[in-house]
TILUM-185670 format. One line per 2 residues: number of its first residue (from 1); their letters; for each residue x, y, z of N, C-alpha, C, CB. Coordinates in steps of 0.001 Angstrom, whole numbers, padded with zeros to 6 digits, always signed. Each point is the difference from the previous one (the first is absolute). Glycine has a CB too. Layout:
BEGIN
NUM> a> X:Y:Z:X:Y:Z:X:Y:Z:X:Y:Z ~ ...
end
This chain:
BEGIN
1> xx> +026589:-004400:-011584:-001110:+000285:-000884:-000855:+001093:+000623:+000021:-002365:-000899 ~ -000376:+003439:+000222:-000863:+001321:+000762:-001176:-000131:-000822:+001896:+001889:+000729
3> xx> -002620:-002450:-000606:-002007:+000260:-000195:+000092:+001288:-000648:-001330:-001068:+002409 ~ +000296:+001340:-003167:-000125:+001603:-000749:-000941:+000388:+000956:+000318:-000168:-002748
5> xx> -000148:+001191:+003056:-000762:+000812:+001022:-001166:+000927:-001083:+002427:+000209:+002110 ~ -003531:-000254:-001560:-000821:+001030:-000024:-000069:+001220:+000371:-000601:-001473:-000043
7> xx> +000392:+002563:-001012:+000631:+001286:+000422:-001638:+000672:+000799:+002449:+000392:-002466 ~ -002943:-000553:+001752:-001267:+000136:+000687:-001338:-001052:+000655:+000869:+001750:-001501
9> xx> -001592:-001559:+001958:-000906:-001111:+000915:-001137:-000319:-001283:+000236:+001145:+003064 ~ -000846:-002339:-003243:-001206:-000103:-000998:-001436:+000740:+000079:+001100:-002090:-000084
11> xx> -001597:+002993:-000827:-000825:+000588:-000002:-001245:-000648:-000045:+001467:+001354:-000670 ~ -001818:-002390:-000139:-000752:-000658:-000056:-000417:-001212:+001282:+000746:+000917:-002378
13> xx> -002078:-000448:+002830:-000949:-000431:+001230:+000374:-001974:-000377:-002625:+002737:+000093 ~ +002526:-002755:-001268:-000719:-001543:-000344:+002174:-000934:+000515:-003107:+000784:-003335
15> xx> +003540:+000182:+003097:+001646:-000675:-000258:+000026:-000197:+001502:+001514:+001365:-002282 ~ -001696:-000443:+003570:+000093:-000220:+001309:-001047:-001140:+000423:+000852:+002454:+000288
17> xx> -001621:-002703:-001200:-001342:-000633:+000630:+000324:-001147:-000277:-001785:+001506:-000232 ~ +002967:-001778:-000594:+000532:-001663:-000405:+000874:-000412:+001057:+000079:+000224:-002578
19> xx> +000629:+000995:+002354:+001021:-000366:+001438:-000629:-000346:+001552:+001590:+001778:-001234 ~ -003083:-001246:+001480:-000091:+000283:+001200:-000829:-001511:+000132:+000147:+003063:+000262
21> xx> -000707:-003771:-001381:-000104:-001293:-000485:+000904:-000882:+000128:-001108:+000871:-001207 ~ +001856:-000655:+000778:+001211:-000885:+000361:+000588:-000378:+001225:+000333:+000819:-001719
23> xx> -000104:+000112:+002394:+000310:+000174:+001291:-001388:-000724:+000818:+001688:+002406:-000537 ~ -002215:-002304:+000652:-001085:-000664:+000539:+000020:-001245:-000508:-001234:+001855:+000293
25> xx> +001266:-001902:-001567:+000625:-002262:-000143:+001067:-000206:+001007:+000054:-000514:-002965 ~ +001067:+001035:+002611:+001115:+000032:+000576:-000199:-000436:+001549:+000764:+001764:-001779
27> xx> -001699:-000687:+002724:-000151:-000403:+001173:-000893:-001245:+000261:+000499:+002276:+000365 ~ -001311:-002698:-001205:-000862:-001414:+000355:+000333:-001010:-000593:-001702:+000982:+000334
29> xx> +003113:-000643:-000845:+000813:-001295:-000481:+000986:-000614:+001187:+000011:+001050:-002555 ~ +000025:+000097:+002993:+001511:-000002:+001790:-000868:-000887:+000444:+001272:+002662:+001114
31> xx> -002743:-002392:-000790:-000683:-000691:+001177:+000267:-001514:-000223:-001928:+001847:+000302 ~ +001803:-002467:-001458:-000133:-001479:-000266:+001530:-000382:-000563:-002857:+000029:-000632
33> xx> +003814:+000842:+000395:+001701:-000303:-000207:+000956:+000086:+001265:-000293:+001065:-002322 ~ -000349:-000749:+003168:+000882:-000175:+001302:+001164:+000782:+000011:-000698:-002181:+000203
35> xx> -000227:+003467:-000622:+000591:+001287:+000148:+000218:+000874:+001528:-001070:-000110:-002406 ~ +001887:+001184:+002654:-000396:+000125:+001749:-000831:+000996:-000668:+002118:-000464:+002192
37> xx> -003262:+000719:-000736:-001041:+000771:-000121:+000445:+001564:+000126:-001444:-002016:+000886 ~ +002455:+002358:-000419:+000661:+001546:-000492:-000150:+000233:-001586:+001968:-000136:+001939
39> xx> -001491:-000955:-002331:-000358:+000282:-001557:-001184:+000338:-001307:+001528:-001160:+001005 ~ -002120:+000199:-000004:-001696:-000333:-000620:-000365:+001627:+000192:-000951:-003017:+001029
41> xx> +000889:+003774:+000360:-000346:+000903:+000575:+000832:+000992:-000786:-000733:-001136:+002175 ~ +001614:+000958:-002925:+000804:+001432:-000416:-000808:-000031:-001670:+003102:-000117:+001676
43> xx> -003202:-000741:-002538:-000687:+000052:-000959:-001486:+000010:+000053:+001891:-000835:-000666 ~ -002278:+000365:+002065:-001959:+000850:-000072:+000343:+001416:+000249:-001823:-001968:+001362
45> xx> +002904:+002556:-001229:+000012:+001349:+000280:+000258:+000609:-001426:+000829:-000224:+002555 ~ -000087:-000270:-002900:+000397:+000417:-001430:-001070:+000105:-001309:+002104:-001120:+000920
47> xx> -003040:+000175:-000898:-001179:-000191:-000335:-000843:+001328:+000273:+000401:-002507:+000396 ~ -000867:+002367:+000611:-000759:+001110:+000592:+000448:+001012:-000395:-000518:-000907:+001681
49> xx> +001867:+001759:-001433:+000698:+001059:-000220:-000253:-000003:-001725:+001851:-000128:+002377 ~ -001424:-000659:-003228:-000389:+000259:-001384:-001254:-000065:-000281:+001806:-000701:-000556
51> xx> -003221:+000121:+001368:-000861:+000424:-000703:-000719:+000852:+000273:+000201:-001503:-000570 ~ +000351:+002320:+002159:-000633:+001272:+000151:+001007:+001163:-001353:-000807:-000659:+003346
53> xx> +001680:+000516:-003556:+000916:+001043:-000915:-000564:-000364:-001469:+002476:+000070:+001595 ~ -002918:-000941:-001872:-001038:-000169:-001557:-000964:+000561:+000005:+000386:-001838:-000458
55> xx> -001266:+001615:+001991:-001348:+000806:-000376:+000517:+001754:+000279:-002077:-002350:+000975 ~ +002989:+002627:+000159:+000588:+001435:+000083:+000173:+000638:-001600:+001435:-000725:+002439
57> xx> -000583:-000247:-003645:+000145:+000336:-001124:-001136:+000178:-000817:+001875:-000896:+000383 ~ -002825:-000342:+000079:-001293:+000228:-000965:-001000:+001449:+000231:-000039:-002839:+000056
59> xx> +000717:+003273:+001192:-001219:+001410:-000044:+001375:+001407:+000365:-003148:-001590:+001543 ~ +003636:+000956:-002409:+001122:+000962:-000617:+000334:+000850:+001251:-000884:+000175:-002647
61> xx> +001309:-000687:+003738:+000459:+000021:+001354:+001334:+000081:+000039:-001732:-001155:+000703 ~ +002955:+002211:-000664:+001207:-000303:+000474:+000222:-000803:+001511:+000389:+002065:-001534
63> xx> +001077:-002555:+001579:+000109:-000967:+001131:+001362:-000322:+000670:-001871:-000908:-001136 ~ +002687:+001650:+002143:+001230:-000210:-000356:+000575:-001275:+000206:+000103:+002113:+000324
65> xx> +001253:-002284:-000468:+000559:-000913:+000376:+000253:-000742:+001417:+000519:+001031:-001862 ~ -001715:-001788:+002156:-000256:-000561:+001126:-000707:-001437:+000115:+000039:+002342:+000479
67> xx> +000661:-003076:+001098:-000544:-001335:+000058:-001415:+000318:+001181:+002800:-001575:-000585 ~ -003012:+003061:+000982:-000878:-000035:+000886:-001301:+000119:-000321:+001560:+000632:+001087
69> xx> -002324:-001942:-001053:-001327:+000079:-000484:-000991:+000747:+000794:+000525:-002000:-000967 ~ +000119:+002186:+002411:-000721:+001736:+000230:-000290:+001237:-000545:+000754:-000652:+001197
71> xx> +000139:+000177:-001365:+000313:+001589:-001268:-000617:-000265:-000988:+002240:+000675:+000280 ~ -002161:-001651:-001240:-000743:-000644:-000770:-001916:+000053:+000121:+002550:-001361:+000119
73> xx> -003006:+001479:+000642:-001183:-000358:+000762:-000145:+001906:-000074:+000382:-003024:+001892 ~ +000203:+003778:-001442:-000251:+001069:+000511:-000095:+000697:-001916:+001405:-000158:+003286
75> xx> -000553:-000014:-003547:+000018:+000465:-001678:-001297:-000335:-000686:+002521:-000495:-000243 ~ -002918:-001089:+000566:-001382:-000277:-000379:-001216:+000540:+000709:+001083:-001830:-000676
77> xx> -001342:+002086:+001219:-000507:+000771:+001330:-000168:+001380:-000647:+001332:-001367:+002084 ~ -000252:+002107:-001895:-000262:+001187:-001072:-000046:+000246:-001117:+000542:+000437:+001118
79> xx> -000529:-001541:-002360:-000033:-000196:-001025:-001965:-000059:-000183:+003024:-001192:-000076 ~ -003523:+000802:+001493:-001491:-000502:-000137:-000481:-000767:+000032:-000037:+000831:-000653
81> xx> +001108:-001691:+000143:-000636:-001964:+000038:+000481:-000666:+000886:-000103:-000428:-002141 ~ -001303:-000259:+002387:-000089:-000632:+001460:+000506:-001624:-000165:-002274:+001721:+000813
83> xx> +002746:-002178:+000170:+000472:-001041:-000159:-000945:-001059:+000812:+002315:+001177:-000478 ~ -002278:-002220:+000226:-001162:-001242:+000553:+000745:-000004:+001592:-000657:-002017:-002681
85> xx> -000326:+001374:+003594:+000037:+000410:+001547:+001634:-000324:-000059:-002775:-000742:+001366 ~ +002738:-001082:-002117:+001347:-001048:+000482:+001131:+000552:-000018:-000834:-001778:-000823
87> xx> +001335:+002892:+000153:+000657:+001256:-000679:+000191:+000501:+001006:-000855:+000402:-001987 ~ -000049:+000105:+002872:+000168:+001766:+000775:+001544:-000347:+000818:-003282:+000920:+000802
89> xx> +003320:-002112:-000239:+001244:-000708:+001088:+001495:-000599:-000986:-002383:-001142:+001954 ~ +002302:+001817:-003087:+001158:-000394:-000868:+001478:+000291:+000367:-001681:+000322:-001594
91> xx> +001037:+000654:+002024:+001612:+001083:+000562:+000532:-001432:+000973:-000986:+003562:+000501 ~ +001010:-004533:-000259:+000220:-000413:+001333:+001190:-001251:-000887:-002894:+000656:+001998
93> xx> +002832:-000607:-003101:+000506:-000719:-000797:+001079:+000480:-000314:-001730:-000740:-000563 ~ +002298:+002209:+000549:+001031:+000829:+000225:+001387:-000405:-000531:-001348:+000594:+001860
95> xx> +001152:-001144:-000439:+001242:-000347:+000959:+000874:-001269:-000875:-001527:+000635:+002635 ~ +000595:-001626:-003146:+000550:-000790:-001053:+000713:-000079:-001347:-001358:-000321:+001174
97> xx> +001592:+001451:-001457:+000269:+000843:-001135:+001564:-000179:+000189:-002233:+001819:-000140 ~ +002813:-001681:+001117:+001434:-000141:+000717:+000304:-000585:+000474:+000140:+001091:+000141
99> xx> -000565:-000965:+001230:+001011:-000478:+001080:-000439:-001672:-000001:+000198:+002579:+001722 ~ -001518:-002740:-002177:-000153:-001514:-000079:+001126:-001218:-000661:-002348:+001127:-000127
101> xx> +002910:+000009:-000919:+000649:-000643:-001150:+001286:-000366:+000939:-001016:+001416:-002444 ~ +001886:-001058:+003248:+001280:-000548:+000830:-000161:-000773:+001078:+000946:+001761:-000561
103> xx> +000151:-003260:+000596:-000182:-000183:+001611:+000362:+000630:+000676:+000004:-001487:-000097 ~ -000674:+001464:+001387:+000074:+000524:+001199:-000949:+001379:+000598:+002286:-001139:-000591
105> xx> -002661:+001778:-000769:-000719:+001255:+000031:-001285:+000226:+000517:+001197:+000172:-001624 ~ -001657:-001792:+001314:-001944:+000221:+000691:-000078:-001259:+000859:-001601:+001122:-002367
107> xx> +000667:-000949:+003506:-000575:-000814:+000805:-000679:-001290:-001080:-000399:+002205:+002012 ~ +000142:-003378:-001231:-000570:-000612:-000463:-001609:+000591:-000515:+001813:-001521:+001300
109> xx> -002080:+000561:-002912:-001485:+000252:-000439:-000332:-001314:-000039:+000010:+002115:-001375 ~ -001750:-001310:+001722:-000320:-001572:+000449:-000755:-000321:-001231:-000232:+000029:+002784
111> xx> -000487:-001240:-002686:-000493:-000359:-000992:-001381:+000292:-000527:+001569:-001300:+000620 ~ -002328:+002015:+000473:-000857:+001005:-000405:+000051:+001070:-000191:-000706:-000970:+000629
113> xx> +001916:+001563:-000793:+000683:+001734:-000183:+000070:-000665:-001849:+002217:+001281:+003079 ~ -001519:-002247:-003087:+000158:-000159:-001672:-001256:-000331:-000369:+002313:-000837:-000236
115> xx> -003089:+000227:+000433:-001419:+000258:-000321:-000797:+000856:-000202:+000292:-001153:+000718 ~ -000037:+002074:+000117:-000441:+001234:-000142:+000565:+000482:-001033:-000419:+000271:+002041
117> xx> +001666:+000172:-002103:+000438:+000652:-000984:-000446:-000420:-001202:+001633:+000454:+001230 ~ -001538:-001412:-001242:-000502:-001116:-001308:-001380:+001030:-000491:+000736:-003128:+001212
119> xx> -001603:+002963:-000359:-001320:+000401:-000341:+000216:+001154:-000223:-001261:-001336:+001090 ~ +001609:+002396:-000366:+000001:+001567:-000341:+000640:+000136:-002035:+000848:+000807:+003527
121> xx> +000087:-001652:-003199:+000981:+000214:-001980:-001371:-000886:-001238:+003846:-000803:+001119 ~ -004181:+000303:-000240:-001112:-000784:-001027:-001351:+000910:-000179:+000824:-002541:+000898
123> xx> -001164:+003197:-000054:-001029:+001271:-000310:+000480:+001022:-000426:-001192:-000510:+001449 ~ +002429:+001098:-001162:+000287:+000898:-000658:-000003:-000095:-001592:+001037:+000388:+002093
125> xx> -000137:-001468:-002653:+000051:-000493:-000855:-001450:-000110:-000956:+002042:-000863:+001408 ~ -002731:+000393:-000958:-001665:-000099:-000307:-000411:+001161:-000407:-000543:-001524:+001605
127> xx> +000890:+002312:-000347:-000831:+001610:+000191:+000824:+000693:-001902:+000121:+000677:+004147 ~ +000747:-000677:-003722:+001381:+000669:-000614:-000955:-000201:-001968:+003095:-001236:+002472
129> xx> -002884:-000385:-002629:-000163:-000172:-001307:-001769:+000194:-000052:+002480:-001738:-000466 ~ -003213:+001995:+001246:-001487:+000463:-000539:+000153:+001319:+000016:-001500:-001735:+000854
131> xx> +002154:+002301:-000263:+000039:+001675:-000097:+000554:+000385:-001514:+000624:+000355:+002810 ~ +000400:-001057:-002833:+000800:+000251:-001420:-001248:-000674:-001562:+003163:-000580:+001731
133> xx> -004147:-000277:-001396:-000636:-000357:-001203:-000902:+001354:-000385:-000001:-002777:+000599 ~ -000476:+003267:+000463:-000840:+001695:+000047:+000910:+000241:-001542:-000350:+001322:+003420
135> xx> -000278:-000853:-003922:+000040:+001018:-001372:+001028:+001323:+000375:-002841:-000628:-000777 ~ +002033:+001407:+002168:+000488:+001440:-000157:+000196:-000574:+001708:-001405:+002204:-002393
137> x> +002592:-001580:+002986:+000620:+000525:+001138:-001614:+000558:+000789:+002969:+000794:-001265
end
């Protein structure tokens, strides 16, 4: 069975901002399903990563195809809009995007690294959908 592929990425801020919603359930559902915490940690990244690329869309920001929320951060950055302090240390969330996802690939996370992460995808998320209620970019 082959999934229909998308030929292009969604234009619309509000369509990434569901996903980047989701993903953030997704990770605070692992915590209490006895999920491993590589996982929890790869969907607060995923989160984050979609709701910096909604608000990137909402101020009509190109963005390429990337899991590096450095880059991400730096696009917003020169885009103008500032991101809340909890934000500035996002990039550090990176790394979860990948290599988290295989055994053997990452050191142990502890249980305040997923916490953390936790918190960073839950402000973004926050940040993300009050930026997007703004009227105008």
């Amino acid at each position: 069975m082959n999934p229909p592929r998308r030929k292009k990425l969604p234009s619309d801020p509000r369509e990434w901002l569901t996903h980047a919603r989701s993903d953030l359930r997704l990770a605070k559902l692992g915590v209490t399903a006895d999920v491993l915490p590589e996982q929890v940690c790869f969907h607060a990244q995923q989160a984050v990563e979609k709701a910096f690329k909604a608000v990137l869309l909402h101020t009509a920001t190109d963005f390429p195809l990337t899991h590096d929320l450095e880059e991400l951060l730096d696009l917003l950055a020169r885009a103008g809009i500032a991101v809340p302090k909890e934000l500035v240390e996002a990039g550090d969330l990176t790394p979860y995007a990948v290599e988290s996802r295989y055994p053997g690939f990452w050191g142990e996370i502890t249980e305040p690294d997923m916490r953390e992460a936790l918190s960073v995808a839950e402000t973004a998320v926050i940040w993300a959908g009050e930026r997007l209620q703004q009227t105008s970019p």
